[in-house]
N, C-alpha and C positions, 0 to 999 in steps of 0.2 A: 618602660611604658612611656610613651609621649604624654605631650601635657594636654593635647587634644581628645584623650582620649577618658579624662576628668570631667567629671559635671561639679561644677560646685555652686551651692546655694549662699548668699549674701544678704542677711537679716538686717535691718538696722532700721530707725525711724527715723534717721538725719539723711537726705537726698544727697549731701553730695559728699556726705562719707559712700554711700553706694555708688555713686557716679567715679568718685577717684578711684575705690576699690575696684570694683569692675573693670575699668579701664584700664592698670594697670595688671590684670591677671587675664584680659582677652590677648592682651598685647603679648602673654606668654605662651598663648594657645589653647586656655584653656574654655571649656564652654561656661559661661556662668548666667544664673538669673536672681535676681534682686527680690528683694520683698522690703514690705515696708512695716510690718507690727507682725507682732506671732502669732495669731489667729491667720493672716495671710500664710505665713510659714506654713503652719498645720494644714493647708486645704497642699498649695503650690508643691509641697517636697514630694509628696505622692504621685504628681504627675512628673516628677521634674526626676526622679530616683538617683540623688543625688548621692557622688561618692564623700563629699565634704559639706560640713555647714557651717558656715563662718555665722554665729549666732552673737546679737550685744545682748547685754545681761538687763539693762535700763530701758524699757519700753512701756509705753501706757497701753493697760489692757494687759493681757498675758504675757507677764515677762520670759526671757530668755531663759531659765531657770527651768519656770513652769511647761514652757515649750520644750526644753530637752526629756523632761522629766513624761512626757506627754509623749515623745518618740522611742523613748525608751521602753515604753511600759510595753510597745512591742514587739515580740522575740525576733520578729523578719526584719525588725532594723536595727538589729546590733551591730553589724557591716561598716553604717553610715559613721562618717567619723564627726563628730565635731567638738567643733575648737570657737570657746567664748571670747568675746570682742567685746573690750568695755574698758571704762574708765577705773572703775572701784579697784581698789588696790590692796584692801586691809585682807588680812590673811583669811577671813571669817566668811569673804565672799567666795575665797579661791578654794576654799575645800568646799564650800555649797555649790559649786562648777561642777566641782570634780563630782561629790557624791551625787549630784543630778544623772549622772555619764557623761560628759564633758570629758573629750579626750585629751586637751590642752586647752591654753589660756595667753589671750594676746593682751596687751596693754594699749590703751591709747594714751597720747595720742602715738602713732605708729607712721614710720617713712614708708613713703610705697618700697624702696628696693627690702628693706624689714619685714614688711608684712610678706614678701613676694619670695623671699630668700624663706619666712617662717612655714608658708603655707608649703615648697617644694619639701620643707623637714616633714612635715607632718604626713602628705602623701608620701616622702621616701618611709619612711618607719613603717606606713600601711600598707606598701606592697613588699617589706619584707616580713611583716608579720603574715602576709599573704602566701608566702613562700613555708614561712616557718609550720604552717597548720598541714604543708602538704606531708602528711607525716601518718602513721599508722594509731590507731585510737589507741589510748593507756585504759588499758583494762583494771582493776582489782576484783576480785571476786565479783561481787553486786555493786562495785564501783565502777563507773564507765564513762572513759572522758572522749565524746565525740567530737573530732576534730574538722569534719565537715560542716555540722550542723552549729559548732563554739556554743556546746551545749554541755552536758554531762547527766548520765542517770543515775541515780542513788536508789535502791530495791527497787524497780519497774518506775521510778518517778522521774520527768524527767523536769531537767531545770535548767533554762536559758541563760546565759550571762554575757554584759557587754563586752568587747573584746579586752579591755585592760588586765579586768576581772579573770578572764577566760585565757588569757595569756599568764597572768599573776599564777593560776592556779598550775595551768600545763608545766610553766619554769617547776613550781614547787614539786609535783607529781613524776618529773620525769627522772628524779632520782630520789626515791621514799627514804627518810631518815635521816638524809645529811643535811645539815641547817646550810639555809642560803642566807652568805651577811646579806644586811642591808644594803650598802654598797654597788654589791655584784645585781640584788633585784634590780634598783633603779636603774641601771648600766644594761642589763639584760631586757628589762621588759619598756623604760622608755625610751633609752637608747641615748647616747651622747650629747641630741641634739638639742634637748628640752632640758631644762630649769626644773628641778622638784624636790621639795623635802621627803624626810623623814616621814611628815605627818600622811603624805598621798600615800605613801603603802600602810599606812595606819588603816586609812579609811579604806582603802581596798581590801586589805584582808579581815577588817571590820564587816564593809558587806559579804565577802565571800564566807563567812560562817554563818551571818544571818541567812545564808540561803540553803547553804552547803549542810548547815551543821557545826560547833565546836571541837567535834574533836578528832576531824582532818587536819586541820593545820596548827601548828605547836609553837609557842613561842619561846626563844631562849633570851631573855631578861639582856640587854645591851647587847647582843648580838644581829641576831635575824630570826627566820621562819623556818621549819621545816613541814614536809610532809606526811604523815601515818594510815597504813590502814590499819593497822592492830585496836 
C-alpha cells in the first residue's frame, strides 16, 4: 500500500514538535492533520478517520492516556492504530500506554528519519496483521472467534477487543493446547520491529481474561501461554 493512502493524526501541544512532524511524514506521502490537546483529538479523529494516531502522553486537560482510553471504549475503532509520543520513560508509564490500547511507544526526543523509519514499522505490522485476519473464523463449540469483526462471541455474548488483544488471542486459539513460549508471541504478534518486554503480554493476556474469562488461556509458570476449550 502506498503511503498516500494513510491518514495519520499528530497530537501534541508543542507547535513545532507538530510542524517537524508533519513535515517530515507529508514529505513521505502521507496524509496527516495535527491537533493541538485531546479534547481536539476526540472531536477531529472522527472527521479525520484516521488509520494511525501519533498520540503525546503529557497534555493539559485530557491527557494522552485518557484520550486513547476514550477511543477505545469504542468497538468501531479498534482498527485505529496508535502509537504514544512522549518523553516519560519509566516503565510504569509504558505499560499504562499499552493497557490504555496504545499500539506502540515512541520516545522523545526523536530524529525525523527515526520517527519516519518508526511510523512505516508500525503501518507495515498493520497491514500485515491486515492480511493475517483474512482467514476463516475459529470456531469452538459456543466459542467463536470472528475474524472480520476482531471480535469474539462466548454463549450468544459478544466481546470487542483491540487488535493486539485480538491478534494475542487468534495466535493462542489457532492451535488449542500447545503452549506458545513467550519468545515466539512477542515475534509473532509484534513482530521484529518493536522493542517489548515480557511484562506487554503480561498485560495483554491480563486483559484478555478480564474480558474473555480465566480459564481460556493457561499459563505454564517460565514458559508461555496456551489456549483451552475444555
Amino acid at each position: 500500500m502506498e503511503n498516500k493512502d494513510y491518514n495519520i493524526l499528530i497530537v501534541d501541544d508543542e507547535e513545532d514538535i507538530l510542524e517537524l512532524l508533519s513535515y517530515n511524514l507529508k514529505k513521505e506521502g502521507y496524509t496527516v492533520a495535527t491537533c493541538q490537546s485531546g479534547q481536539e483529538a476526540l472531536e477531529r479523529y472522527q472527521e479525520i478517520d484516521p488509520d494511525l494516531i501519533v498520540l503525546d502522553i503529557m497534555m493539559p486537560g485530557i491527557d494522552g492516556i485518557e484520550v486513547c482510553q476514550k477511543i477505545r471504549s469504542n468497538p468501531d475503532n479498534q482498527n485505529i492504530l496508535i502509537a504514544f509520543l512522549t518523553a516519560r520513560v519509566e516503565s510504569f508509564t509504558q505499560v499504562a500506554a499499552l493497557d490504555a490500547g496504545g499500539d506502540d511507544y515512541i520516545t522523545k526526543p526523536v530524529k525525523p528519519n527515526v520517527f519516519k523509519s518508526k511510523i512505516k514499522s508500525i503501518l507495515r505490522r498493520h497491514t500485515k496483521s491486515t492480511a493475517e485476519v483474512e482467514k476463516e473464523d475459529l470456531v469452538f463449540d459456543t466459542f467463536k472467534i470472528n475474524m472480520d469483526k476482531y471480535s469474539i462471541t462466548i454463549d450468544d455474548n459478544e466481546v470487542n477487543l483491540p487488535k493486539k488483544e485480538f491478534a494475542l488471542l487468534v495466535l493462542l486459539a489457532s492451535d488449542p493446547g500447545r503452549v506458545f513460549r513467550r519468545q515466539e508471541i512477542l515475534k509473532r504478534v509484534w513482530g521484529t520491529d518493536v522493542m517489548v518486554g515480557d511484562r506487554t503480554i503480561d498485560v495483554h493476556i491480563r486483559k484478555l481474561r478480564e474480558k474473555i474469562g480465566s480459564k481460556y488461556i493457561f499459563t505454564l509458570k517460565g514458559v508461555g501461554y496456551k489456549f483451552s476449550i475444555d
